[in-house]
Residue frames as qw, qx, qy, qz and C-alpha x, y, z in Angstrom:
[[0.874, 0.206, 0.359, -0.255, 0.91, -22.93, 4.40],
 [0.274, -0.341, 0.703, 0.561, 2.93, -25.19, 1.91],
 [0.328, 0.333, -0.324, -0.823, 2.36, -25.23, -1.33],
 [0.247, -0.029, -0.965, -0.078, 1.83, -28.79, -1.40],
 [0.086, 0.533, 0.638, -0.550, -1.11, -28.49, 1.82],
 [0.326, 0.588, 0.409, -0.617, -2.91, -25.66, -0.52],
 [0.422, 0.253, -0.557, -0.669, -3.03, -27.37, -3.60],
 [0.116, -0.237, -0.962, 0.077, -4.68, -30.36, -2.20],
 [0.036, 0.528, 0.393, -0.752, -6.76, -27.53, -0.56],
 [0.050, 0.379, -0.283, -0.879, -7.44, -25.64, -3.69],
 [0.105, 0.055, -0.875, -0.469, -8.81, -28.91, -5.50],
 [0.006, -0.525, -0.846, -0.095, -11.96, -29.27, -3.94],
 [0.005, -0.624, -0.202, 0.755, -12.53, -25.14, -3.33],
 [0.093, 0.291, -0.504, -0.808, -11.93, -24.88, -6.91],
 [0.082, -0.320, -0.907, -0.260, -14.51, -28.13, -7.98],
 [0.064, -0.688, -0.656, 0.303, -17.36, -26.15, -5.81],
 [0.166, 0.639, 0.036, -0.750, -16.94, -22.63, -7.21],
 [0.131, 0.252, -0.638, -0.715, -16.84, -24.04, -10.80],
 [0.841, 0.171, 0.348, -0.378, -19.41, -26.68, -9.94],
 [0.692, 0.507, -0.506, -0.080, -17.16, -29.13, -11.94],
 [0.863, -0.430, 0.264, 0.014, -15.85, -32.37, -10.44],
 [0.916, 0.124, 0.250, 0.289, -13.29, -32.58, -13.02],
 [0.053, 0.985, 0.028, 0.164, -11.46, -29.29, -12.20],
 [0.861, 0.023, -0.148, 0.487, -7.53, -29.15, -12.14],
 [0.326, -0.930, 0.097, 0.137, -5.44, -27.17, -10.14],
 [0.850, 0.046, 0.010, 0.524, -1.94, -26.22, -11.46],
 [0.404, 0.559, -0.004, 0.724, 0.90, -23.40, -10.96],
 [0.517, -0.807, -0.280, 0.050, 0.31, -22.88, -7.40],
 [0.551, 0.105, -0.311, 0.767, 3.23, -20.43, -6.10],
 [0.372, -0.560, -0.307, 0.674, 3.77, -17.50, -3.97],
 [0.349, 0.812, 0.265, 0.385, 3.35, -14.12, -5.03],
 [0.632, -0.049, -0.328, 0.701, 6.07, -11.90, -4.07],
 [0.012, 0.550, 0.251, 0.797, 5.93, -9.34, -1.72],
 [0.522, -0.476, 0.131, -0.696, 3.61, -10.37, 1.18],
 [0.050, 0.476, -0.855, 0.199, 5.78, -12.84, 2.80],
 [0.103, 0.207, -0.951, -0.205, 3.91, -15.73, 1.76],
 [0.190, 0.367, 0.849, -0.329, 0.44, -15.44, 2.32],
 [0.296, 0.692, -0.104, -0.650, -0.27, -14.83, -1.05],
 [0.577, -0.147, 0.770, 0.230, -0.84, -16.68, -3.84],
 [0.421, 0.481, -0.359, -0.680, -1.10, -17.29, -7.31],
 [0.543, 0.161, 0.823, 0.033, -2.93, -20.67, -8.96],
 [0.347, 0.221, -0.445, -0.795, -4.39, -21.37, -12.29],
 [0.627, 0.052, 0.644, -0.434, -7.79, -23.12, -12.55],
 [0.216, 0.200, -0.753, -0.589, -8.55, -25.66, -15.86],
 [0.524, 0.222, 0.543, -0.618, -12.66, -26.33, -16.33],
 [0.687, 0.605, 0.397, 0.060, -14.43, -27.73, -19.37],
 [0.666, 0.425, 0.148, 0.594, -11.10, -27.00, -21.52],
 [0.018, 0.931, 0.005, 0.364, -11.06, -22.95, -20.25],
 [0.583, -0.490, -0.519, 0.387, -8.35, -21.82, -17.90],
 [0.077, -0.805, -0.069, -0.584, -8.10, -18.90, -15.73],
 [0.484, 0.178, -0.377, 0.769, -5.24, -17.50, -13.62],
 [0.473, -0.832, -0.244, -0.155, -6.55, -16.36, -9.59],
 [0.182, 0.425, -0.516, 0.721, -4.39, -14.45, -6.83],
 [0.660, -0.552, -0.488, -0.146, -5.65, -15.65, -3.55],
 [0.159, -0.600, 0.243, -0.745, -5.27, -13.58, -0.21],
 [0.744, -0.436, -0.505, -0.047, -5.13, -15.32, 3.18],
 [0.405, -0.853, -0.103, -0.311, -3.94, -13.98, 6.42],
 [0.375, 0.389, -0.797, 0.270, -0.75, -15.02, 8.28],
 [0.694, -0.150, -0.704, 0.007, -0.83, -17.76, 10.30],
 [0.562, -0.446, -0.521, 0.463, -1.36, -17.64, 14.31],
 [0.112, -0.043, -0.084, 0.989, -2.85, -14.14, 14.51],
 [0.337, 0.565, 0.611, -0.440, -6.19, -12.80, 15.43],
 [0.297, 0.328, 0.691, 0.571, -7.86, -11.68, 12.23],
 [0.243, -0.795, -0.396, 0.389, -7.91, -8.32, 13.09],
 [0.201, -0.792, 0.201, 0.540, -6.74, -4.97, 11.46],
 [0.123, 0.727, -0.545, -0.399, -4.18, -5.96, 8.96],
 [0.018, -0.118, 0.991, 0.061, -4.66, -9.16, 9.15],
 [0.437, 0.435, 0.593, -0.518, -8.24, -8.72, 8.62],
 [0.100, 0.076, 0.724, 0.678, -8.21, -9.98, 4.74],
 [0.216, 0.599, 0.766, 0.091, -12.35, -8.97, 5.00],
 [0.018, -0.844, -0.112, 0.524, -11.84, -5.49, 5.19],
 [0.037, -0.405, 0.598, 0.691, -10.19, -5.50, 2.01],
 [0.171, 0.492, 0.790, 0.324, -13.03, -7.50, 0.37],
 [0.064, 0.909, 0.256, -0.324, -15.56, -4.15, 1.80],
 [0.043, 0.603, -0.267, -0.751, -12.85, -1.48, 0.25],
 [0.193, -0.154, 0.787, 0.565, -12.78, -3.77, -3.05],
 [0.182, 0.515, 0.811, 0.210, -16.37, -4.37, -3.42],
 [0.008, 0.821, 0.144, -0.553, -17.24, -0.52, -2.51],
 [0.239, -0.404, 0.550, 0.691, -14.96, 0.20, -5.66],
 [0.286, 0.240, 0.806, 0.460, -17.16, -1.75, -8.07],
 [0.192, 0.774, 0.603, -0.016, -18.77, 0.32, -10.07],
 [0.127, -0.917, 0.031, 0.377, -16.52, 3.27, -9.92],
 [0.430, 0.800, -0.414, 0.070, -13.28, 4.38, -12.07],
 [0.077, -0.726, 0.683, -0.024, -10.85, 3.51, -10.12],
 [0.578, 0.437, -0.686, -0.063, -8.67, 0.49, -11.41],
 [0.581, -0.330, 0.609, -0.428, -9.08, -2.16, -8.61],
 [0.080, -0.072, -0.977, -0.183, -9.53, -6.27, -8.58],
 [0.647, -0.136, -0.235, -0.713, -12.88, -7.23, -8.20],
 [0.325, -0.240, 0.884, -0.235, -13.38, -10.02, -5.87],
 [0.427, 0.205, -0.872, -0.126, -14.40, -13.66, -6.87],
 [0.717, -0.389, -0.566, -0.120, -14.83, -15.25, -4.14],
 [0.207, 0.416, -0.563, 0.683, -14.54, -14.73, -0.44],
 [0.662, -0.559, -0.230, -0.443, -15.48, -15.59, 3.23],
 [0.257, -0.675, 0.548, -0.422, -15.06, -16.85, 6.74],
 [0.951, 0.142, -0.181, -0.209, -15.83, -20.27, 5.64],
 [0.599, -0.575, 0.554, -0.058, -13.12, -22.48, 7.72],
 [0.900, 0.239, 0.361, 0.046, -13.70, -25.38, 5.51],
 [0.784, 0.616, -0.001, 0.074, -11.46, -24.32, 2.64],
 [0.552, 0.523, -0.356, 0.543, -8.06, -22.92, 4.16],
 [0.522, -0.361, -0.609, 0.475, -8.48, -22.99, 8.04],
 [0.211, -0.545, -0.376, 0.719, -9.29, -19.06, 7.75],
 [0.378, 0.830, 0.325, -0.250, -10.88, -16.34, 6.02],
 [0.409, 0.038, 0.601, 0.685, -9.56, -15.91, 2.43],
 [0.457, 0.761, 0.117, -0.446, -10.54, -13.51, -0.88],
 [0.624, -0.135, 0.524, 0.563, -9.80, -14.43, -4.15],
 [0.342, 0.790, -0.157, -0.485, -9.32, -11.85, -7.37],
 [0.915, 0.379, 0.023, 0.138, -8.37, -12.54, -10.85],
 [0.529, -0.496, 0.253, 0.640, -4.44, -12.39, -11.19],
 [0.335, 0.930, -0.043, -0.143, -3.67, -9.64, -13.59],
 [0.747, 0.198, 0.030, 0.634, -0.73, -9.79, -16.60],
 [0.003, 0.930, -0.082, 0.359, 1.05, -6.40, -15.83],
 [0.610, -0.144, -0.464, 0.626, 3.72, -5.96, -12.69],
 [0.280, -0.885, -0.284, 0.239, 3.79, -2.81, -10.20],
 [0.324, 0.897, -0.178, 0.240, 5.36, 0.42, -11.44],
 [0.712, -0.486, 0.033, 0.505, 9.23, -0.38, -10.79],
 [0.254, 0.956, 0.041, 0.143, 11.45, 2.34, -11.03],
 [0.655, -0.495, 0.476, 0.315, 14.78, 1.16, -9.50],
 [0.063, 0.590, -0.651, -0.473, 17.81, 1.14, -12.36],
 [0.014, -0.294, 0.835, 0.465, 17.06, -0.91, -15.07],
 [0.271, 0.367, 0.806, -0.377, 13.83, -1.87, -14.10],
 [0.267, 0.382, 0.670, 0.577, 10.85, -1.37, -16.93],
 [0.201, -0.889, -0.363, 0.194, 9.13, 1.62, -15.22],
 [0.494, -0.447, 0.299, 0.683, 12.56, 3.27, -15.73],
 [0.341, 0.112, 0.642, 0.678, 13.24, 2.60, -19.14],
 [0.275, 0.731, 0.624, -0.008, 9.50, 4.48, -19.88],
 [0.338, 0.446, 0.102, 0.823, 9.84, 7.87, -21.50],
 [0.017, -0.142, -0.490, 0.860, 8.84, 11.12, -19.27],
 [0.489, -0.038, -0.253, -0.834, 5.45, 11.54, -21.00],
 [0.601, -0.187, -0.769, -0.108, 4.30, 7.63, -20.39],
 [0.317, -0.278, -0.723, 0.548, 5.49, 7.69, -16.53],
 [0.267, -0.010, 0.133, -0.954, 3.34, 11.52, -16.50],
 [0.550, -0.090, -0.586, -0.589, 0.24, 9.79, -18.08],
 [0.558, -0.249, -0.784, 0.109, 0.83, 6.73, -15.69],
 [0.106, -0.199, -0.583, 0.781, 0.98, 9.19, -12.66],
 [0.272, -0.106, -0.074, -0.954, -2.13, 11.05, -13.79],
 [0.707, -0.095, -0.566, -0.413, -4.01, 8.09, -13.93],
 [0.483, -0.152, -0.688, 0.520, -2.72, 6.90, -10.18],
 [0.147, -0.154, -0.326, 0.921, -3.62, 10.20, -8.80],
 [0.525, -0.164, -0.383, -0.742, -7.09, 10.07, -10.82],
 [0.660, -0.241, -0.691, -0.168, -7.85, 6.72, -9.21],
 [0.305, -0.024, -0.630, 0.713, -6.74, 8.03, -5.62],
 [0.362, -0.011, -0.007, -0.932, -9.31, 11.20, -6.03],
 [0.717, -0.211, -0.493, -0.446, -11.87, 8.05, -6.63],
 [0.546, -0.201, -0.763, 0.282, -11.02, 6.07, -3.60],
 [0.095, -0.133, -0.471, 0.867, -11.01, 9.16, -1.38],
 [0.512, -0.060, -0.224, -0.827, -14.95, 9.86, -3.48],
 [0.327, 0.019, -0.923, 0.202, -15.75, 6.49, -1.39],
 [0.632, -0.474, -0.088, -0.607, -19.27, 6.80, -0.07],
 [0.140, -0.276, 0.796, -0.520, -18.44, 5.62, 4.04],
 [0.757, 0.025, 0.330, -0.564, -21.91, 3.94, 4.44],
 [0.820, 0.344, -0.445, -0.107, -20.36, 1.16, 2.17],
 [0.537, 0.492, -0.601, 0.330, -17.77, 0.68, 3.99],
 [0.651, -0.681, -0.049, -0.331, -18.91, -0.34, 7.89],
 [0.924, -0.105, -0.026, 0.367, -16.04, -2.75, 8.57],
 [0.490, 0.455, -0.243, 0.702, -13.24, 0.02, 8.07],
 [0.529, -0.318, -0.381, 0.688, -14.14, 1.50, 11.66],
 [0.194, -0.909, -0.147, 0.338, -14.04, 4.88, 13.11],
 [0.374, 0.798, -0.233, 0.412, -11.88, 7.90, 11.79],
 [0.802, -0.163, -0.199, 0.538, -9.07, 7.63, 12.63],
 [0.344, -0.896, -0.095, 0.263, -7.96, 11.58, 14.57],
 [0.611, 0.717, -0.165, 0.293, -4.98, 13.44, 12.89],
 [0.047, -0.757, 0.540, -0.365, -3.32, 14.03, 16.17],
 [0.834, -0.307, 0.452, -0.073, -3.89, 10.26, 17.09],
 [0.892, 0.427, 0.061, 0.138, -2.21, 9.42, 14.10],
 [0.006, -0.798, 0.364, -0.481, 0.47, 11.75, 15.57],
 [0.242, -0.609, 0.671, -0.346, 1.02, 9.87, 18.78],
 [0.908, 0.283, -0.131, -0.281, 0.45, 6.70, 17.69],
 [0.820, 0.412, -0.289, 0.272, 3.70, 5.88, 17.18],
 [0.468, -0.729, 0.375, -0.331, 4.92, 6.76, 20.63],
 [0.907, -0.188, 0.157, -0.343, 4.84, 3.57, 21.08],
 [0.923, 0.305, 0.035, 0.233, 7.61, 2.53, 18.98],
 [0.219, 0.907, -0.304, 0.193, 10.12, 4.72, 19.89],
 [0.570, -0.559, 0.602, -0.015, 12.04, 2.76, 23.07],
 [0.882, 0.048, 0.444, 0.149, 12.46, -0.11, 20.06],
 [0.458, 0.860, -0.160, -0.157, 14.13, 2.28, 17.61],
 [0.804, 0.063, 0.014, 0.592, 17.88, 1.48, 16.18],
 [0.530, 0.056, 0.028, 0.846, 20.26, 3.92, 16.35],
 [0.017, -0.876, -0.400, 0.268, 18.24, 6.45, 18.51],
 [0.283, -0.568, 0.058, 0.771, 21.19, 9.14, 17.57],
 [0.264, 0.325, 0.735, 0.533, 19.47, 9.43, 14.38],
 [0.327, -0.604, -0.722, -0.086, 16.34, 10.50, 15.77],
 [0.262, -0.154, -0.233, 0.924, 17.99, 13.94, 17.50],
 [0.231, -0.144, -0.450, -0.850, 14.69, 15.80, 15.12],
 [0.361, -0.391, -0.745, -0.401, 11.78, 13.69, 16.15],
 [0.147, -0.542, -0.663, 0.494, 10.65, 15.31, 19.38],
 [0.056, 0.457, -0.100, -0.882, 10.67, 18.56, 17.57],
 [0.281, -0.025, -0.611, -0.740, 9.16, 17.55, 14.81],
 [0.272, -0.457, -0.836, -0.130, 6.04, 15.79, 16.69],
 [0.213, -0.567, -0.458, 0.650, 5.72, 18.56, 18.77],
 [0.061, 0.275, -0.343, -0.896, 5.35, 20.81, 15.78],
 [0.282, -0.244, -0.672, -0.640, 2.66, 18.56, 13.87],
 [0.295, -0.397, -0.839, 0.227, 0.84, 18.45, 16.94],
 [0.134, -0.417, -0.221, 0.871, 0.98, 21.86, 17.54],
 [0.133, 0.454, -0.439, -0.764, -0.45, 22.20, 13.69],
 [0.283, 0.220, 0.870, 0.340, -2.55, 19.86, 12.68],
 [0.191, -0.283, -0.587, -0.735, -5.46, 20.93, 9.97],
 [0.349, 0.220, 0.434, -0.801, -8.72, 21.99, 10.40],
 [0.458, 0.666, -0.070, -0.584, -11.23, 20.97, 8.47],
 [0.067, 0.472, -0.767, -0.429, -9.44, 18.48, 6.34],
 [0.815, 0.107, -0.298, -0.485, -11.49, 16.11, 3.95],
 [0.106, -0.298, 0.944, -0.096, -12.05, 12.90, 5.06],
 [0.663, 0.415, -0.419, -0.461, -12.79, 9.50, 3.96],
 [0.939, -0.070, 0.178, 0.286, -11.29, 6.17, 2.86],
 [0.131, -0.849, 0.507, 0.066, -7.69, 6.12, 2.62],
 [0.942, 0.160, -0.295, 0.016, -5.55, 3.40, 1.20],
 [0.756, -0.607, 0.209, 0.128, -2.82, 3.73, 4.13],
 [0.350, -0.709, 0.242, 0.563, -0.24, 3.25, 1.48],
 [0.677, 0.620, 0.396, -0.033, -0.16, 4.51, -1.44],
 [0.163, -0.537, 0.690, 0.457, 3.32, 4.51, -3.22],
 [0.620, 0.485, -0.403, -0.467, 4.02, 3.17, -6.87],
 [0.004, -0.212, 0.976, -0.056, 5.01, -0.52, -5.51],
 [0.407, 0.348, 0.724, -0.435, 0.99, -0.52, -5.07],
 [0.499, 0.617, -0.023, -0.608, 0.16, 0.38, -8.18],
 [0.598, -0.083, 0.741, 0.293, -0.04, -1.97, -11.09],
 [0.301, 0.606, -0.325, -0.661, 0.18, -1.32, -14.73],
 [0.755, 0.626, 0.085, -0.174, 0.09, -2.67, -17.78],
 [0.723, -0.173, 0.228, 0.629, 3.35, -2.74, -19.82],
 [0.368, 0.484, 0.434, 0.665, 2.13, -0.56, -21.78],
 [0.235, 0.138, -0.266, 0.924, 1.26, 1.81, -19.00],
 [0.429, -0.457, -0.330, -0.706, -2.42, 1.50, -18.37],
 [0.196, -0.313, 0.674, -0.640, -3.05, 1.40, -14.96],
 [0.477, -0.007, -0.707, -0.521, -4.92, -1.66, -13.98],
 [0.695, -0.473, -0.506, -0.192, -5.15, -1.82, -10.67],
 [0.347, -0.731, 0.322, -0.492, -4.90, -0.14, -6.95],
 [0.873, -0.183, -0.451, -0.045, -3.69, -2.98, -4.92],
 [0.370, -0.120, -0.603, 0.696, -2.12, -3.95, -0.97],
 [0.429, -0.582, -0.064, -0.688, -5.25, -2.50, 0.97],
 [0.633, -0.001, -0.691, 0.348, -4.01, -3.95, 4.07],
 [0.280, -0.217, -0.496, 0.792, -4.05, -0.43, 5.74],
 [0.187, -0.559, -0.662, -0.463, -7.17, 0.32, 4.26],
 [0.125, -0.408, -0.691, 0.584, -9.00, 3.02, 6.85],
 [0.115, 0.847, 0.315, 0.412, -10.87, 6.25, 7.24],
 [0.395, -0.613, 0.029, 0.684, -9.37, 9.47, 8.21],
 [0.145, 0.796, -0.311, -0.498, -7.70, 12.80, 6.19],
 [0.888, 0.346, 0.270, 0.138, -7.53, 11.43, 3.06],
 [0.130, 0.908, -0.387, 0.093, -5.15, 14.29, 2.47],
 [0.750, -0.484, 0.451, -0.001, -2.90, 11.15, 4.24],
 [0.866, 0.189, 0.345, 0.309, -2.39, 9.25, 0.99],
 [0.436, 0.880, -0.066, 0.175, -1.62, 12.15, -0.95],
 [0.464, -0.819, 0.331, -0.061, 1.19, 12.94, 1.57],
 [0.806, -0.272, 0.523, 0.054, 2.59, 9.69, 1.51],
 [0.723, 0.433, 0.315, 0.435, 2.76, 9.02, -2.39],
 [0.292, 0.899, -0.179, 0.273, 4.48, 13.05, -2.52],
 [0.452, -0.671, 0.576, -0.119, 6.98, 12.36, 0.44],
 [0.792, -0.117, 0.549, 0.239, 8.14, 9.00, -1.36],
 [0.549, 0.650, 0.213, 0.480, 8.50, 11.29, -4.90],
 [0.084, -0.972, 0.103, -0.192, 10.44, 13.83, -2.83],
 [0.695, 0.414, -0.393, 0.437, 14.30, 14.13, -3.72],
 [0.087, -0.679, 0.349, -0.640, 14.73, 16.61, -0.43],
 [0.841, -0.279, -0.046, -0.462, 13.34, 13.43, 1.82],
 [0.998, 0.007, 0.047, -0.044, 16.00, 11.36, 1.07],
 [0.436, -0.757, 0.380, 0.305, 19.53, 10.42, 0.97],
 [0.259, -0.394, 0.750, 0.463, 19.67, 9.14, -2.33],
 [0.665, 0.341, -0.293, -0.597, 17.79, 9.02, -5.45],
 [0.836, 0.189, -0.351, -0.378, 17.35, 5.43, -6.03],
 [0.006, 0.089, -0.744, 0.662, 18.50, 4.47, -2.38],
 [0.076, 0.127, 0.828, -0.541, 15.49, 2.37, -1.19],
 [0.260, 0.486, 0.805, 0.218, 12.22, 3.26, -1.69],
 [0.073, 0.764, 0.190, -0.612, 12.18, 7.05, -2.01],
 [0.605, 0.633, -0.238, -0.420, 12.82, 8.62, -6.16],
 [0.763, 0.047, 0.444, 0.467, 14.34, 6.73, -8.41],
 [0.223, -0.343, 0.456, 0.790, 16.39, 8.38, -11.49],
 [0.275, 0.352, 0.714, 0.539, 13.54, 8.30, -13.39],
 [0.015, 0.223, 0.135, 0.965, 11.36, 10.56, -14.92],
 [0.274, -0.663, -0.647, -0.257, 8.36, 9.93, -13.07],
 [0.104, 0.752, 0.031, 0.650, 7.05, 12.98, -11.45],
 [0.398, 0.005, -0.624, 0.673, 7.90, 14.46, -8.09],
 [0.147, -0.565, -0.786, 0.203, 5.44, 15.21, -5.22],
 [0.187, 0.365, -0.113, -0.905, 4.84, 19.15, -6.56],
 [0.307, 0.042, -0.714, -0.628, 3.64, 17.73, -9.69],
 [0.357, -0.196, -0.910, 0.083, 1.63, 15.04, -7.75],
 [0.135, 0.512, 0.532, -0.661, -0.32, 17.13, -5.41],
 [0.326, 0.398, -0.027, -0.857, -1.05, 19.29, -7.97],
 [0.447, -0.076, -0.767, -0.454, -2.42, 16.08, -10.56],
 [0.019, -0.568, -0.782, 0.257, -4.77, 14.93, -7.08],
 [0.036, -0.347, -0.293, 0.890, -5.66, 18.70, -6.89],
 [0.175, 0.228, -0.245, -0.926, -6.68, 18.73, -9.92],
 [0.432, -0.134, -0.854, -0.256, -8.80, 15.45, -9.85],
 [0.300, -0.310, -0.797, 0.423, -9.94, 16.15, -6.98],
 [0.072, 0.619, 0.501, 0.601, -11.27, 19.62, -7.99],
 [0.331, -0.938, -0.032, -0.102, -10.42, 22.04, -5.04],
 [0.251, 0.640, -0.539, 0.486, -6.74, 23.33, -3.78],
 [0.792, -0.125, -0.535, 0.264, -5.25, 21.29, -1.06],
 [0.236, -0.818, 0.175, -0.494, -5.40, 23.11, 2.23],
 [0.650, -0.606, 0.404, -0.217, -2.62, 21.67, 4.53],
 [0.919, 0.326, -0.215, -0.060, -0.63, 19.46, 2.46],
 [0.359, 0.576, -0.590, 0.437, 2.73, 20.10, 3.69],
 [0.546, -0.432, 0.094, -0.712, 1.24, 18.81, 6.56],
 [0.943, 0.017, 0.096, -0.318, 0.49, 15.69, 5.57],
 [0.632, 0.691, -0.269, 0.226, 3.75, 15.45, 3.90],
 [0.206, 0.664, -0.621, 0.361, 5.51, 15.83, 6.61],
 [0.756, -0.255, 0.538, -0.272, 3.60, 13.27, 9.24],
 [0.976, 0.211, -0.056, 0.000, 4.24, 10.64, 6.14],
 [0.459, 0.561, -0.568, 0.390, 8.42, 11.85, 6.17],
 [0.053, -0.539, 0.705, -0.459, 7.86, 11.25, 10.10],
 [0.922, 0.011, 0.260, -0.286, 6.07, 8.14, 10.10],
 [0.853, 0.440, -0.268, 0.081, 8.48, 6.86, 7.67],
 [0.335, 0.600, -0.654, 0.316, 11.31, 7.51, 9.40],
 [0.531, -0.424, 0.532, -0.505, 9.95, 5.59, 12.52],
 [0.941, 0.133, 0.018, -0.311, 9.20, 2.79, 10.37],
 [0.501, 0.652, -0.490, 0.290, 12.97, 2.84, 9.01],
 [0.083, -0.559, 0.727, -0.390, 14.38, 2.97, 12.49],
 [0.628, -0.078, 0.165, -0.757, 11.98, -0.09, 13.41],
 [0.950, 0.289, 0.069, -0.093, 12.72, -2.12, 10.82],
 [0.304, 0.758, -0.553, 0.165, 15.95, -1.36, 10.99],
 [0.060, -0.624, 0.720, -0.296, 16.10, -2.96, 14.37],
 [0.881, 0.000, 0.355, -0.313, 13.83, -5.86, 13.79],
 [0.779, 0.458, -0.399, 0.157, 16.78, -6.84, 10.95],
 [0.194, 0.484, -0.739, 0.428, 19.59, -6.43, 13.17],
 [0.586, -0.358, 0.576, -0.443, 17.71, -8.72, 16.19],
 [0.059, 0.106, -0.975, -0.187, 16.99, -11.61, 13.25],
 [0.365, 0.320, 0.695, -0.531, 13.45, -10.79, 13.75],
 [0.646, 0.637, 0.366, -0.207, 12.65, -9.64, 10.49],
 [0.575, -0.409, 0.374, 0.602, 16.07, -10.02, 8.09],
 [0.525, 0.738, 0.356, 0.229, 16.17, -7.70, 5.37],
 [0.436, -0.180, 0.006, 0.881, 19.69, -5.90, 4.70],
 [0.218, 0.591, 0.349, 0.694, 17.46, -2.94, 2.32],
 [0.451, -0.863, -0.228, -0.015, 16.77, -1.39, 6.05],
 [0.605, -0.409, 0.071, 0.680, 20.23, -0.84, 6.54],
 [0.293, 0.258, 0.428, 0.815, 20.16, 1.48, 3.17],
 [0.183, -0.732, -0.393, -0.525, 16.68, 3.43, 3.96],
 [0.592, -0.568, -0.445, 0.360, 18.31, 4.06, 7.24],
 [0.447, -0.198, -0.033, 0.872, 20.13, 6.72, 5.94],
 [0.001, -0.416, -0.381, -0.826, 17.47, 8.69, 5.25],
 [0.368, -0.517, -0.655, 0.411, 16.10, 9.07, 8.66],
 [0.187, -0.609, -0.220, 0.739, 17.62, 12.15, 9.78],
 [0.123, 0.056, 0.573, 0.808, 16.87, 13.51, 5.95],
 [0.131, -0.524, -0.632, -0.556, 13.40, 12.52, 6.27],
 [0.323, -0.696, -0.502, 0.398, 12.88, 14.04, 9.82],
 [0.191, -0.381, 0.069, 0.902, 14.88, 17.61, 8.52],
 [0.003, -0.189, -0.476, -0.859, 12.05, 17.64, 5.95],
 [0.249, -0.564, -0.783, -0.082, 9.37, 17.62, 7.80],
 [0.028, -0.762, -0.077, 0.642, 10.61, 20.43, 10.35],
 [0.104, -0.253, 0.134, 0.953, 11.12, 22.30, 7.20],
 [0.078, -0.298, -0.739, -0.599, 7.63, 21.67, 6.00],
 [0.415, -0.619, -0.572, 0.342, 6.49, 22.47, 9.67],
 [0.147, 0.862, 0.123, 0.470, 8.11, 25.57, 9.34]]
């Protein structure tokens, strides 16, 4: 949608939630990140204004899954009431009338996600702040994963650890540079061979890495956010996911893509053990999990690698996280054992 089409849009969506006929829309833009179906506006009522982030699906797609912006209203409202740092929804629905499809809107928070790339302000933090900030991430995870299901009807069935395992079959014939990839029968044959018993389950936030996490400047965590992949299943998943992106052995280069950066924020030892300890029982099977997230990633990598190089989805930073394929597949067998 242009920006022009959903500020015209905005003007009479906004006049009916304020009740105010003399309600001004200004500062409509994109919000980066979620290739453009995302926004940011500010509303201006009897003299007051107040700065929204609005959420709308992408265009010419069933409104299903990921693209199912209501399932993220269910995780968001399920939240209220609890610890964990989240938006709070506003307004939402399936209401046609206002933007041709189902939409949620939240207030837009001052703060940015935790960057940690050179020079960036996450960097610059000392090693005590970024600890703090992780404790608090890894508190608010334990809360999502303390998610009472009977809230949450719209997120679906669980979701099988060994379907999450062959899942991704599916993507292999589209891979780039299969000779990467020498690891990944062995390694799926290993987590398959191995999956948990027994492992808690829950909601899951699908991905939970510090690009999802928003802070303060000052380091107070202020919100969980991107619940796109929102599901239930081994919650033991996120954990996995946010230690296997803080894990130097994973990768081909500290601050190469999206795996450590040079800073001090901790690494995924440290990190299991802050969920463990929020979570108030030892983690049976982690390395587990860990390693389906190092071999999920690397399928994504080769994926996106080859959806840049066709002009399907151009982003050179795929050409960099490529080299960490065969890195992140050799950790996994060695978490497999």
């Amino acid at each position: 949608m242009e920006l022009a089409e959903l500020e015209t849009r905005l003007v009479p969506f906004a006049r009916a939630k304020y009740a105010d006929a003399a309600a001004e829309i200004s500062a409509v833009h994109k919000m980066p990140g979620h290739a453009g179906f995302a926004y940011g506006f500010t509303v201006r009522s009897r003299a007051r204004s107040e700065a929204w982030f609005l959420r709308l699906p992408p265009p010419g797609v069933q409104w299903q899954g990921t693209a199912d912006v209501l399932r993220q209203v269910e995780i968001l409202n399920a939240l209220d009431g609890s610890a964990v740092p989240h938006c709070s929804v506003r307004w939402s629905g399936d209401d046609l009338t206002w933007f041709g499809r189902p939409y949620f809107v939240v207030p837009k928070l001052s703060g940015d996600v935790l960057r940690l790339g050179p020079g960036e302000w996450g960097a610059k933090l000392p090693p005590e702040r970024l600890r703090d900030m992780a404790q608090q991430a890894m508190r608010a995870l334990a809360g999502v994963h303390r998610v009472d299901l009977r809230s949450t009807p719209r997120l679906g069935a669980p979701i099988a650890a060994a379907d999450d395992v062959v899942r991704w079959d599916r993507f292999l014939p589209k891979l780039a540079e299969p000779g990467r990839f020498a690891l990944q029968p062995r390694v799926r044959d290993r987590l398959l061979a191995t999956v948990p018993a027994d492992a808690p389950a829950g909601v899951f936030h699908g991905d939970f890495q510090v690009g999802n996490l928003f802070y303060s400047l000052e380091g107070r965590l202020l919100a969980v956010i991107d619940w796109e992949l929102v599901g239930v299943g081994a919650t033991l998943n996120d954990v996995g996911w946010i230690a296997t992106f803080n894990d130097p052995a994973a990768w081909a280069g500290r601050g190469r893509g999206p795996g450590p950066s040079e800073s001090a924020f901790p690494g995924a030892e440290e990190l299991v053990a802050m969920y463990a300890e929020a979570w108030g029982a030892q983690l049976r099977g982690i390395g587990w999990y860990r390693a389906l997230a190092a071999y999920k990633f690397a399928i994504i990598s080769g994926l996106n690698l080859g959806l840049h190089r066709r002009g399907k989805r151009p982003d050179p930073l795929w050409e960099v996280v490529a080299e960490s394929i065969e890195p992140l597949l050799a950790r996994a067998a060695q978490l497999l054992g």
